[in-house]
Backbone as a ProteinNet text record, in pm:
[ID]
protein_1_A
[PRIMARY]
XXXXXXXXXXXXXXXXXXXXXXXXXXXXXXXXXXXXXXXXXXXXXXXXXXXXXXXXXXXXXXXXXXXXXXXXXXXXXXXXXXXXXXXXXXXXXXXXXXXXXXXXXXXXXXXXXXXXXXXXXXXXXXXXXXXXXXXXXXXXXXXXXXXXXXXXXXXXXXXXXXXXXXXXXXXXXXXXXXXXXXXXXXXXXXXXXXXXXXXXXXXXXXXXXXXXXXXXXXXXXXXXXXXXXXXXXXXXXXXXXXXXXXXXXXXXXXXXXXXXXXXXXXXXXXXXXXXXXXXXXXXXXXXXXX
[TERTIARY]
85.1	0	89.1	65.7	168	82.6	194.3	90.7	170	38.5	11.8	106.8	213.4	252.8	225.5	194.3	137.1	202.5	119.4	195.3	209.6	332.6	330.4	301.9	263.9	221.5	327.5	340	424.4	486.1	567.3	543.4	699.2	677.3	797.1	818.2	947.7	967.5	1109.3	1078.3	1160.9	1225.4	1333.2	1435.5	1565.1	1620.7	1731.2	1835.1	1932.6	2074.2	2189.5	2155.7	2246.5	2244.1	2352.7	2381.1	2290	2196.6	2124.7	1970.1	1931.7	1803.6	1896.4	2010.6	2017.7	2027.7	2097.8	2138.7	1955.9	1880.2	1717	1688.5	1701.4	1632.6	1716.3	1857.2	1982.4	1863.3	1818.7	1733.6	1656	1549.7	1449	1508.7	1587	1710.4	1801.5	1768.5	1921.6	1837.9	1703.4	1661.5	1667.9	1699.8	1766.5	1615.9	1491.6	1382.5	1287.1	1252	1057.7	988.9	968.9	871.3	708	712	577.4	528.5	411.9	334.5	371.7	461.7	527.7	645.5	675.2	777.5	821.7	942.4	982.2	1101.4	1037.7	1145.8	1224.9	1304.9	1362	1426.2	1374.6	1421.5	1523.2	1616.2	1713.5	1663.6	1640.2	1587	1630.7	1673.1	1660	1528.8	1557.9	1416.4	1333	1369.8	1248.8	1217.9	1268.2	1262.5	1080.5	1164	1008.9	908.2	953.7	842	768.6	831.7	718.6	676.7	711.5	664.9	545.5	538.3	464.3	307.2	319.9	177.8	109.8	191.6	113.7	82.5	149.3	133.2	185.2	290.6	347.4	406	499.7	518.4	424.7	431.5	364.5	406.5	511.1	638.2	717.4	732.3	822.6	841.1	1005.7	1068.4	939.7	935.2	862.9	905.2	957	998.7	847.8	850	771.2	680	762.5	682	651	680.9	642.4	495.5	510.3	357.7	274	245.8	181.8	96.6	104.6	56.7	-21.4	19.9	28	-97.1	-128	-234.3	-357.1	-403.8	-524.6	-466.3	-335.5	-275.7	-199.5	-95.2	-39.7	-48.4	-19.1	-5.2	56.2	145.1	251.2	329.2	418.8	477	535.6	456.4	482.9	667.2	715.3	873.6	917.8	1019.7	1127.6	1168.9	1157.3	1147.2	1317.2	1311.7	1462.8	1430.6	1470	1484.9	1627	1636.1	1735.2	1723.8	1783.2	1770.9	1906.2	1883	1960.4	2075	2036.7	2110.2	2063.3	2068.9	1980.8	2078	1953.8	1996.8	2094.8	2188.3	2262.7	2266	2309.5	2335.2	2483.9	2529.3	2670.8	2702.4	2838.9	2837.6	3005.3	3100.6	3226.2	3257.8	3171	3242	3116.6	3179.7	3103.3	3011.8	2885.7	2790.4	2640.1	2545.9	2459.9	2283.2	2238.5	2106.7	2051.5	2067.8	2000	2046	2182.1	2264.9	2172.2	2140.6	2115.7	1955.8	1888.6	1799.6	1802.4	1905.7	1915.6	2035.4	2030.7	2160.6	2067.6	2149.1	2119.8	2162.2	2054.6	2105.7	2080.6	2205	2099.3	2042.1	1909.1	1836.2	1823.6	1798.4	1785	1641.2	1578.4	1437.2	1316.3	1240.2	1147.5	1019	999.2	935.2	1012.3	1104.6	1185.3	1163.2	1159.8	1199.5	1262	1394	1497.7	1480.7	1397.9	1392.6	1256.7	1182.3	1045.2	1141.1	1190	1264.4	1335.8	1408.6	1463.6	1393.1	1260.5	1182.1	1108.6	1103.6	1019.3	1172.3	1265.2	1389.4	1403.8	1414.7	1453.1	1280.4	1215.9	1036.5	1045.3	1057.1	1023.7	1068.8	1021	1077.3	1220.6	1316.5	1437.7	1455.7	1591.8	1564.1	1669.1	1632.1	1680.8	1711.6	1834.8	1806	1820.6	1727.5	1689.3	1831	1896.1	2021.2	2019.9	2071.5	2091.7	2185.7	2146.3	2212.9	2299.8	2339.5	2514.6	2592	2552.7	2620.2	2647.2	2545.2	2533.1	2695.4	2726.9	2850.6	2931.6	2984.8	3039.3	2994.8	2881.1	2819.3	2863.4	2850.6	2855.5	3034.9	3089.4	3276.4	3303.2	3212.1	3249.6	3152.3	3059.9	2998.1	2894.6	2885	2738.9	2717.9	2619	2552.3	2513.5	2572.4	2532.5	2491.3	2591.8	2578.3	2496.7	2451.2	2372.1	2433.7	2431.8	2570.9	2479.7	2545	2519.5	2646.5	2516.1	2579.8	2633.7	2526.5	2525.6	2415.2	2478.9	2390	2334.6	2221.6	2127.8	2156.8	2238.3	2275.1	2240.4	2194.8	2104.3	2213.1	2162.2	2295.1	2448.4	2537.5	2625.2	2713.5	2670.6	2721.6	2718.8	2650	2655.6	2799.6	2857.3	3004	3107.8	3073.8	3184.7	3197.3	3108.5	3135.8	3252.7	3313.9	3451	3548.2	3532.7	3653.5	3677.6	3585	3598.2	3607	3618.1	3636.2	3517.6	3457.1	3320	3304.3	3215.3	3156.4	3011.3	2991.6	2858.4	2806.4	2680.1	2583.7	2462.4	2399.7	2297.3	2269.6	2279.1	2213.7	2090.5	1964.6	1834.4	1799.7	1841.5	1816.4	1842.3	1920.2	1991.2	1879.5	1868.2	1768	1619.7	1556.2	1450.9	1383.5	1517.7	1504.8	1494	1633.9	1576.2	1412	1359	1241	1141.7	1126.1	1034.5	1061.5	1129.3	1182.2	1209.1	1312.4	1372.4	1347.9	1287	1179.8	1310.7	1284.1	1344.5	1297.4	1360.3	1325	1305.4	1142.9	1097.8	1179.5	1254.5	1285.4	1246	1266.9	1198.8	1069.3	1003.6	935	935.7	805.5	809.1	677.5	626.2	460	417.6	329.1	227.7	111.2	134.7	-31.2	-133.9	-246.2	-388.8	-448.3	-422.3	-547.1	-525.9	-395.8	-320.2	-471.2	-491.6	-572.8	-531.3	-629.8	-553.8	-453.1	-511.1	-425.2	-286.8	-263.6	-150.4	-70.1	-115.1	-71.3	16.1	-54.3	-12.2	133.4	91.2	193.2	312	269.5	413.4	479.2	415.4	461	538.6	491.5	572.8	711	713.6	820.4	916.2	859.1	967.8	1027.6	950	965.3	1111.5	1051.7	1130.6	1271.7	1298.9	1386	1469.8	1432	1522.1	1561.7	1497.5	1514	1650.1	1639.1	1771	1875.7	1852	1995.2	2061.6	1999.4	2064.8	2099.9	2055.2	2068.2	2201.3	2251.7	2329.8	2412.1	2476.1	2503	2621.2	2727.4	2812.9	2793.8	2707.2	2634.7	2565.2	2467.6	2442.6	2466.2	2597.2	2676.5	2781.8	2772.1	2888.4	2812.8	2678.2	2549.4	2577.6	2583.1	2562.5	2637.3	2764.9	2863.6	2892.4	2832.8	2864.9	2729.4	2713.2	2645.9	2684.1	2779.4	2859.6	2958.8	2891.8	3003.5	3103.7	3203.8	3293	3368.4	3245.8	3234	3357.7	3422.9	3509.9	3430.5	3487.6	3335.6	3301.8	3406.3	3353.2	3254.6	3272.6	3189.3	3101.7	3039	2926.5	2892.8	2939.4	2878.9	2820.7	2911.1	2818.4	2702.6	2727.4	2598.7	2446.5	2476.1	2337.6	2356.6	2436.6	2379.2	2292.8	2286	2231.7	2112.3	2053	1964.5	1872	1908.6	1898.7	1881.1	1779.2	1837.7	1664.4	1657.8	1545.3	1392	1421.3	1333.3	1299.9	1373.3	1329	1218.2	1273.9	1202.9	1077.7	1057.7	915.1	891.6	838.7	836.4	840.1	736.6	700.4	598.7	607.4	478.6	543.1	693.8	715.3	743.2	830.4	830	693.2	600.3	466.7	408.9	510.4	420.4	494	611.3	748.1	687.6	624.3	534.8	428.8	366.3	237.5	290.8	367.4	407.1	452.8	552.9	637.4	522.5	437.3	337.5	254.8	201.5	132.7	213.8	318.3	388.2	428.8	448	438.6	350.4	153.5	94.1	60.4	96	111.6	189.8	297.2	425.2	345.8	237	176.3	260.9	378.5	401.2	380.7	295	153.4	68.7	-68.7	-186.7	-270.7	-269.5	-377.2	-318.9	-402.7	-336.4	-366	-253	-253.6	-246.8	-351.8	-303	-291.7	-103.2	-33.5	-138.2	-123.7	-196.8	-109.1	-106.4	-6.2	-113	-52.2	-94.2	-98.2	-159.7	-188.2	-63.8
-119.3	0	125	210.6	352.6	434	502	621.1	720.6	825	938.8	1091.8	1143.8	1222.2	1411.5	1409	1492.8	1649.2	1762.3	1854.4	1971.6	2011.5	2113.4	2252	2301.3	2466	2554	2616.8	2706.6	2861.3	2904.2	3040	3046.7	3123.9	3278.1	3373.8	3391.9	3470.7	3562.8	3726.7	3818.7	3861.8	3878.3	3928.5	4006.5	4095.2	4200.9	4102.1	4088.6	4044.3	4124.2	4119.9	4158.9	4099.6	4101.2	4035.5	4031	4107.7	4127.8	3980.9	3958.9	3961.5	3816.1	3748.1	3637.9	3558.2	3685.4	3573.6	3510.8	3654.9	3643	3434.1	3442.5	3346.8	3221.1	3259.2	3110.7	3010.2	2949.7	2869.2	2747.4	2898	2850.1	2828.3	2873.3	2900.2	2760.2	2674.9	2602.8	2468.8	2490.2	2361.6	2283.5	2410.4	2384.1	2352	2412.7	2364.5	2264.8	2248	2160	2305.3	2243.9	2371.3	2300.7	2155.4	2133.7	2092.6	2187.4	2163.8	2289.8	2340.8	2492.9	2455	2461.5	2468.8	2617.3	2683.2	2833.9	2827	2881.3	2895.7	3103.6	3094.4	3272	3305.1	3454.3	3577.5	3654.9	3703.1	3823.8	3912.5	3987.4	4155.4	4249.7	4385.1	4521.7	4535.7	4583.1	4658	4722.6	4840	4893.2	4855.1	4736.3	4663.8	4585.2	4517.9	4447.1	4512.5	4624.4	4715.4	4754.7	4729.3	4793.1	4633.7	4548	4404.2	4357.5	4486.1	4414.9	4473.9	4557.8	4625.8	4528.5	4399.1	4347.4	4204	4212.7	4035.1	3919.2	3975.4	3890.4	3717.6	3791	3676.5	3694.4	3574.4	3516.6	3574.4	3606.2	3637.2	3726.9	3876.2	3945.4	4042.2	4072.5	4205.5	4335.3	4430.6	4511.1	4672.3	4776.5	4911.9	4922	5015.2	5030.7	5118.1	5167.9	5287.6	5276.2	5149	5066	5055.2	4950.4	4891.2	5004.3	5104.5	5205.8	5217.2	5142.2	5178.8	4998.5	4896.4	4780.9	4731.2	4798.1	4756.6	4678.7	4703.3	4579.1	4473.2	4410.2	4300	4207	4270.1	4258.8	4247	4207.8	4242.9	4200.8	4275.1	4264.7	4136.2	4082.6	3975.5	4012.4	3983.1	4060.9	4010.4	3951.3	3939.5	3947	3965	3972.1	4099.4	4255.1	4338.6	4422	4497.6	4529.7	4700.6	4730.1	4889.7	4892.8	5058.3	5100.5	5173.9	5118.1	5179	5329.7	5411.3	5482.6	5477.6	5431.9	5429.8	5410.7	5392.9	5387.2	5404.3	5490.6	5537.8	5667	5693.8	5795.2	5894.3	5983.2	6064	6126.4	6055.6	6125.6	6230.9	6312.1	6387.8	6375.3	6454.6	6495.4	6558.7	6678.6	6732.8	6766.6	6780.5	6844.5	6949	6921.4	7038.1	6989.3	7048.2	7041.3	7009.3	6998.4	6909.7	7044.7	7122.2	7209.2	7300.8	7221.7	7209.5	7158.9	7043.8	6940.8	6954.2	7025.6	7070.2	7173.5	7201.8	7245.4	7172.9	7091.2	6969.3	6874.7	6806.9	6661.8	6567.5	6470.2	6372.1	6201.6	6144.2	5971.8	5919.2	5893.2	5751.3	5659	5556.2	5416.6	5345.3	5516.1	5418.8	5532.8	5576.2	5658.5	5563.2	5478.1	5377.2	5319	5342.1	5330.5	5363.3	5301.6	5346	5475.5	5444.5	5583.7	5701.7	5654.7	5807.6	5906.7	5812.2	5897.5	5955.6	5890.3	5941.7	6025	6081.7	6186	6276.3	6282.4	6372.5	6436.8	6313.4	6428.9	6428.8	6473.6	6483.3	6671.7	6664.8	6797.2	6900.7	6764.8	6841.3	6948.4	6852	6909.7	6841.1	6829.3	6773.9	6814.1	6724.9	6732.3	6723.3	6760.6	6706.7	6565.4	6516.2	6325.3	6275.9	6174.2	6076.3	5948.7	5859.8	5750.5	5625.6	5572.6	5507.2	5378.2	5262.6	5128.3	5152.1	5069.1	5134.9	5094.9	4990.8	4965.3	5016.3	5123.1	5204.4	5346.6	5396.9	5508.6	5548.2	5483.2	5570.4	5588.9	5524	5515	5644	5645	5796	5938	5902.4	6039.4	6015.8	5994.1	5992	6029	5990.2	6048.2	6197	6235.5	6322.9	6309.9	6231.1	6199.5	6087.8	6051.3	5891.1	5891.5	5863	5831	6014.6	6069.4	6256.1	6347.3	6254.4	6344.6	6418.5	6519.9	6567.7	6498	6496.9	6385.2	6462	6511.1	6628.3	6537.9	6442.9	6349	6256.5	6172	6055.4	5961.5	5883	5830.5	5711.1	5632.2	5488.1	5409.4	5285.7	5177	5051.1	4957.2	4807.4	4846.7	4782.8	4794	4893.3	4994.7	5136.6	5237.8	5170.4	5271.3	5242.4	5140.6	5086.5	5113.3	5154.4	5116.9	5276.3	5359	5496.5	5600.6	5565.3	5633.5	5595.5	5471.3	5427.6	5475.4	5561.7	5619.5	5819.8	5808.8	5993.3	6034.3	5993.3	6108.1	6117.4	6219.4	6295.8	6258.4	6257.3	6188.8	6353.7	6369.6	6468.8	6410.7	6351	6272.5	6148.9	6073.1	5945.6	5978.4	5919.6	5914.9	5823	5716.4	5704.6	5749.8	5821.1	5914.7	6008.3	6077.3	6184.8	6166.3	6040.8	5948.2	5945.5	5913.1	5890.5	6001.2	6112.3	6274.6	6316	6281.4	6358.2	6249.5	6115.1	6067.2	6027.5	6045.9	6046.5	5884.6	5837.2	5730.2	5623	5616.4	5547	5487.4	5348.5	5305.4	5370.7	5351.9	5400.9	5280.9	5276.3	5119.7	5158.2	5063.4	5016.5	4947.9	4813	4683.1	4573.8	4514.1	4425.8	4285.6	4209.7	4085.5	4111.8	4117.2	4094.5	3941.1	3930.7	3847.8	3867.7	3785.4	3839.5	3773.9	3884.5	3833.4	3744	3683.3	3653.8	3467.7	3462.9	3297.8	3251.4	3345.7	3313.2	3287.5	3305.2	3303.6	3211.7	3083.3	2947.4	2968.4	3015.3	2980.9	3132.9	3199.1	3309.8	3312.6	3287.1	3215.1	3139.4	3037.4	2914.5	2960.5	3064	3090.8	3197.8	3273.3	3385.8	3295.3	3157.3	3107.1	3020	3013.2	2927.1	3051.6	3195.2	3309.3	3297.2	3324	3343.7	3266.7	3097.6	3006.8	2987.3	3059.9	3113.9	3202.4	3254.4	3393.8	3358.3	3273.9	3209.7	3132.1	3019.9	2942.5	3001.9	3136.9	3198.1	3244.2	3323.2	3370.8	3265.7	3124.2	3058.1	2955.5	2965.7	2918.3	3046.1	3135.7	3213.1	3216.9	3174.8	3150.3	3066.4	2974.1	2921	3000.9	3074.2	3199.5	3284.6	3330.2	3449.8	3357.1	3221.9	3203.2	3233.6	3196.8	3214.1	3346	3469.9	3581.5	3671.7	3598	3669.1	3697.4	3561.3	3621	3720.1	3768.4	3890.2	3992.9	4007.2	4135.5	4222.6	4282.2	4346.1	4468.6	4381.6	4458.3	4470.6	4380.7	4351.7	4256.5	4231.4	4127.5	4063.9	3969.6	3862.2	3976	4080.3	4094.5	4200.6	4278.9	4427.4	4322.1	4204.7	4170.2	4133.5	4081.3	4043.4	4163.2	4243.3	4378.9	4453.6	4394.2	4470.8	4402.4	4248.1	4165.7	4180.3	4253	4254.9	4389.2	4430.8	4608.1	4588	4451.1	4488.8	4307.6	4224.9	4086	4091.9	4122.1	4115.1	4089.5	4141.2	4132.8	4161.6	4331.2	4383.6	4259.7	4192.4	4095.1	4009.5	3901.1	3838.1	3901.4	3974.3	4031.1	4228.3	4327.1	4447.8	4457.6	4411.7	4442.1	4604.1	4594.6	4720.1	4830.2	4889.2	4995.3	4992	4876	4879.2	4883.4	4839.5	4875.7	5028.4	5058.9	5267.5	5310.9	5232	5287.2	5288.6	5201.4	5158.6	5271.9	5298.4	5350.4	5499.9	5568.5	5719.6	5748.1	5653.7	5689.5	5663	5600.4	5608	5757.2	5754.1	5904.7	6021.1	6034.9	6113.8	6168.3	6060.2	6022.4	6078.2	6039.9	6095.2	6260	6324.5	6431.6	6513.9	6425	6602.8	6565.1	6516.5	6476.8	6398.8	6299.3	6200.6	6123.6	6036.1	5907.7	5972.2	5923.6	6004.1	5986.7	5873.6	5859.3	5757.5	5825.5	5719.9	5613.9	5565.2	5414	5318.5	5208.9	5207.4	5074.2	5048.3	4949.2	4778.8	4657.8	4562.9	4407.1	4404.7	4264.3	4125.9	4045.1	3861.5	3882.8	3795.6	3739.5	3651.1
0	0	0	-75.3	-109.6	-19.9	73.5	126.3	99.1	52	-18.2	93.8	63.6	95.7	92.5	240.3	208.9	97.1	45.5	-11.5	100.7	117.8	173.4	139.1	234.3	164.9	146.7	18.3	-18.4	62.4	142.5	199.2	103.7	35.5	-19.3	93.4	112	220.4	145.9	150.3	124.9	216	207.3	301.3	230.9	252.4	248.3	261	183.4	195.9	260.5	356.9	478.2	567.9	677.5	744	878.2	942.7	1061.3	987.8	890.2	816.2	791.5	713.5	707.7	823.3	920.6	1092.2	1103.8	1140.3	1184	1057.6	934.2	879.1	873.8	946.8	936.5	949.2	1082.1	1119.6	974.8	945.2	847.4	705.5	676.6	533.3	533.4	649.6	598.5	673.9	739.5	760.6	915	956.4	1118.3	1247.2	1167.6	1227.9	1165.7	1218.2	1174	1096.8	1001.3	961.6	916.9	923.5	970.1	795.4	812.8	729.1	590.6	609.6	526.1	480.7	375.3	248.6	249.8	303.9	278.7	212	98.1	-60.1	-13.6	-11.3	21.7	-116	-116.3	-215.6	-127.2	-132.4	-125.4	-233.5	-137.8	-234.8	-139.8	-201.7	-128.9	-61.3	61	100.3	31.6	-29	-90	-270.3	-266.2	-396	-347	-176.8	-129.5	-131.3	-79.1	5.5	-139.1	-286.8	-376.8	-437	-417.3	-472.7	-364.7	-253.7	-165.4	-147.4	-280.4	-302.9	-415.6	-464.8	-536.7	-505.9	-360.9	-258.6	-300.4	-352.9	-430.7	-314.8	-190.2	-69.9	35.5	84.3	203.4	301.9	278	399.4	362.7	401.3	392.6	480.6	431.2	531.6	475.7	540.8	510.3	598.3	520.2	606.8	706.1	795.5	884.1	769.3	739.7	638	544.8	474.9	372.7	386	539	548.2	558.6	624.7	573.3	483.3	368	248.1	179.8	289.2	265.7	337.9	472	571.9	512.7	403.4	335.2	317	270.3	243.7	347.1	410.7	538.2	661.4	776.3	923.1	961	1020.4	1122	1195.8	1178	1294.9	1423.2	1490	1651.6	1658.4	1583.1	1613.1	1478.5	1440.1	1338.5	1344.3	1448	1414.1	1376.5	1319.5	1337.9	1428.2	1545.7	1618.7	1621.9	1570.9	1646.7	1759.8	1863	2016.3	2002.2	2023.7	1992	1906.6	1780.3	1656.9	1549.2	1431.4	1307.9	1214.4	1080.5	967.5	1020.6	923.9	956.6	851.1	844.3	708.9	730.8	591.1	607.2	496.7	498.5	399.3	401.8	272.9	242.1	375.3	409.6	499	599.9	759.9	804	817.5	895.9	902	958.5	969.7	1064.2	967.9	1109.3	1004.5	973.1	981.2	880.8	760.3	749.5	647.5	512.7	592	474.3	381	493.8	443.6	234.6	223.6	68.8	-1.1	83.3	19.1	-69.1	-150.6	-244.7	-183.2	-130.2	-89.3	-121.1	-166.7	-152.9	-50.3	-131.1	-40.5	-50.3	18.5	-51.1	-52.5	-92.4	-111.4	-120.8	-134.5	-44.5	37.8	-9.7	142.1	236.9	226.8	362.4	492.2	591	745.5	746.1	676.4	667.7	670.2	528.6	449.2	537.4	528.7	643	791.7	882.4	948.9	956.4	804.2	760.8	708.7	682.6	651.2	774.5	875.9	1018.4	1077.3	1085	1122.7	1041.7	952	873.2	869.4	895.3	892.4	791.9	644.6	516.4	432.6	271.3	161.7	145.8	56.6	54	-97.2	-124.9	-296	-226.1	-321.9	-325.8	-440.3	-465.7	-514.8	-490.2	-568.3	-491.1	-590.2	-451.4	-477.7	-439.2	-477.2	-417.5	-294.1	-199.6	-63.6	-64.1	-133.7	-128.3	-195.1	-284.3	-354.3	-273.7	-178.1	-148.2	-71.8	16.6	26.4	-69.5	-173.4	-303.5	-349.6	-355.5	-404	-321	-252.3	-151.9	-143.7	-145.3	-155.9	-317.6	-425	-536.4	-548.5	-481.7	-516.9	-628.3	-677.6	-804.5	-791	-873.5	-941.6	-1011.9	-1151.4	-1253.5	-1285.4	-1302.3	-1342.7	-1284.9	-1135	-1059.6	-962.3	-890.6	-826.2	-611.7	-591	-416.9	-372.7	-230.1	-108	26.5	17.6	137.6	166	220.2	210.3	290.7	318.2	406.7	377	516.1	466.8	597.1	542.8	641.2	657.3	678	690.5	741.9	722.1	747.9	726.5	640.4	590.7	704.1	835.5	933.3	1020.2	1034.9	1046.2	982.1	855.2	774.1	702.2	722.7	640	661.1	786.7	794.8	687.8	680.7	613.5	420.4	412	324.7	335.9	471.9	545.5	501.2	508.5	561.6	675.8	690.8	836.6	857.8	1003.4	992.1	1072.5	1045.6	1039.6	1119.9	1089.6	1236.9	1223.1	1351.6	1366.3	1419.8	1307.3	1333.7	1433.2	1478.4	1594.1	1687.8	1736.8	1826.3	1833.8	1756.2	1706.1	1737.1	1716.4	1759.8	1894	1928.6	2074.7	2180.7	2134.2	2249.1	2172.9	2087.9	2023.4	2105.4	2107.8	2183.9	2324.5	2405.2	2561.9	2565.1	2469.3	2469.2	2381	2299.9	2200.6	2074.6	2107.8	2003.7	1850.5	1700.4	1617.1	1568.1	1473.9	1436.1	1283.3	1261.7	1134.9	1026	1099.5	995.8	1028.1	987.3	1024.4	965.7	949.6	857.8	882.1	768.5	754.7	674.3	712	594.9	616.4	471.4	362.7	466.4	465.2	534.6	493.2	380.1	324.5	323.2	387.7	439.3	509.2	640.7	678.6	825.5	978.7	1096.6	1136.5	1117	1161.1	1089.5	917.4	878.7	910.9	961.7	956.1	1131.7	1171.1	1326.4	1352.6	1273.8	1261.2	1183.3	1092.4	987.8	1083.8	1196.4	1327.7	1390.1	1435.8	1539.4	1477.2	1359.7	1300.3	1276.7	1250.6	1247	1343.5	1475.2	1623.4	1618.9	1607.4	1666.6	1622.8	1448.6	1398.8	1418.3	1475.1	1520	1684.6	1747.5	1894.8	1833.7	1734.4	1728.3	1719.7	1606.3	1586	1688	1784.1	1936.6	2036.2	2016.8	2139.1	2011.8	1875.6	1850.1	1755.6	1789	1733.5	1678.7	1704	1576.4	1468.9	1453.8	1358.2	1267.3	1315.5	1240.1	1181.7	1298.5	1244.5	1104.5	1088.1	991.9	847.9	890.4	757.7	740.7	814.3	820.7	765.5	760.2	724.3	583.5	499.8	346.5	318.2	368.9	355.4	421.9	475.8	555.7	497	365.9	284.6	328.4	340.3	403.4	541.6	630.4	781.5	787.2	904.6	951.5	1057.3	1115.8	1159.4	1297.9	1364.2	1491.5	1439.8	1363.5	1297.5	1277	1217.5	1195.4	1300.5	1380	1526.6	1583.4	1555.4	1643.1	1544.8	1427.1	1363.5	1374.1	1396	1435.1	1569.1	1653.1	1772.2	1785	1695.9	1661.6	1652.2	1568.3	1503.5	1523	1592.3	1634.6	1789.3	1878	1996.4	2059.4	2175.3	2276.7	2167.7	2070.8	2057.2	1914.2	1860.2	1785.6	1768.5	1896.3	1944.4	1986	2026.9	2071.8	2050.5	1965.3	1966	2166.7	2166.4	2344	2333.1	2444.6	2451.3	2400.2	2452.7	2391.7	2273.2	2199.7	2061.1	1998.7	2008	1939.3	1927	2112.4	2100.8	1984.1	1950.6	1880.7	1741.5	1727.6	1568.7	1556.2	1656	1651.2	1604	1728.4	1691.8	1555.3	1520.1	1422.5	1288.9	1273.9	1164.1	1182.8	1305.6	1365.3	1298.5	1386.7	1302.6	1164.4	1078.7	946.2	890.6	924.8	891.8	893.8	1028.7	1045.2	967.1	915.4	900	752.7	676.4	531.4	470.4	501.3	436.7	420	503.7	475	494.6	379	350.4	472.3	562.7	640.6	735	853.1	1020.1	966.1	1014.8	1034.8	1196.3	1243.3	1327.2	1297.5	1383.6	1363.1	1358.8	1281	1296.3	1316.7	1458.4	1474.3	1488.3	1442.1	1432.6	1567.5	1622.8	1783.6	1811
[MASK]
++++++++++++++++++++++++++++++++++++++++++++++++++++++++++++++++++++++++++++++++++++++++++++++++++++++++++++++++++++++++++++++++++++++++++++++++++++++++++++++++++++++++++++++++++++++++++++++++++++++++++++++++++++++++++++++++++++++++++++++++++++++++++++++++++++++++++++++++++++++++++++++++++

């Protein structure tokens, strides 16, 4: 008698090729859990490559800017874990030479996105439009040390991943850390960065179950972490293993595993806000899986 095997269900899961986002999926990426009744096939994409593939639902499973989802809330909701905060640190903006954030306000600067975490952060940061251009983030310091991209002239520049480590080493000056900045503006408030959403329309049970296999994913990597960090590392452009250690410890830690109450106020304001200074059209209020 042949018995019939079952099919597993398909989840696509997007994620950023960097090193904080491969440690978070080592686990589920290489087979290190039970994943049950779920088959998870992974994309490496830029963030705001997802964040615009994710207006057409394309994965089950993806990274998603805070400020992304914003615009995603009919399709999406929230995974109460995978989150990336910076606790007093973040996006940064660097430039050639020193000078002050209200410097930058008639400066040109790269971004690496305009649905970005970042870039919204840098807009209620300067509290006004900027001129921009929009850059692959692993190019952006490259840019801002040559001064253009591609014949555009770049004053200074807004860099996320590991570019917040590594931007001296090309002499620039750094001008503000938005998390830094974040934090004296909300009386300590982490700055929400990243998330992992999935699509609503899985349905509660699978939507649940695909939360707790993240969860339990991002639990293995911390409780086996040089294992992780070895996954992690060919994605650490430029990093040596301890700079990557300290960059998934940046962005891999407590607030991961769980937003927690204040990371959620952290979600809530920073959309509030958003909507206020008129860069998202309409409140949003944050929507997490149970």
């Amino acid at each position: 008698m042949t018995t019939k095997t079952k099919t597993k269900q398909l989840v696509r899961v997007g994620h950023s090729p960097d090193p904080d986002d491969a440690f978070m999926f080592h686990a589920l990426a290489n087979d290190k859990i039970d994943t049950g009744d779920f088959e998870f096939v992974h994309e490496l994409v830029d963030i705001e490559t997802l964040n615009r593939r994710a207006f057409q639902g394309e994965l089950e499973l993806t990274a998603l800017s805070i400020h992304g989802y914003a615009y995603l809330t009919d399709k999406y909701a929230l995974c109460p874990c995978g989150a990336s905060m910076g606790d007093r640190y973040g996006p940064m903006v660097v430039a050639r030479q020193p000078g002050s954030i209200a410097d930058l306000k008639t400066k040109t600067i790269a971004v690496p996105g305009t649905l970005t975490s970042a870039y919204l952060a840098l807009r209620l940061c300067l509290d006004t439009d900027f001129k921009h251009v929009v850059v692959p983030f692993d190019q952006i310091i490259e840019a801002v040390a040559a001064g253009s991209y591609q014949g555009q002239p770049i004053d200074a520049g807004l860099i996320i991943h590991e570019g917040q480590l590594t931007y001296a080493n090309q002499n620039l000056s750094l001008i503000v850390d938005l998390g830094v900045w974040w934090a004296d503006e909300t009386d300590g408030l982490p700055l929400p960065l990243g998330a992992n959403g999935i699509r609503k329309n899985l349905g509660q049970p699978a939507m649940s179950e695909i939360n707790r296999l993240l969860k339990e994913s991002i639990v293995y990597g911390l409780e086996h972490r040089g294992e992780a960090l070895e996954h992690a590392l060919q994605y650490g452009r430029d990093l040596d293993r301890s700079q990557a250690d300290k960059f998934v410890g940046m962005y891999v830690n407590d607030w991961t595993v769980d937003f927690g109450a204040r990371g959620r106020e952290a979600v809530r304001l920073f959309l509030e806000r958003g909507y206020k200074a008129g860069v998202i059209p309409k409140l949003v209020v944050p929507e997490f899986i149970d």
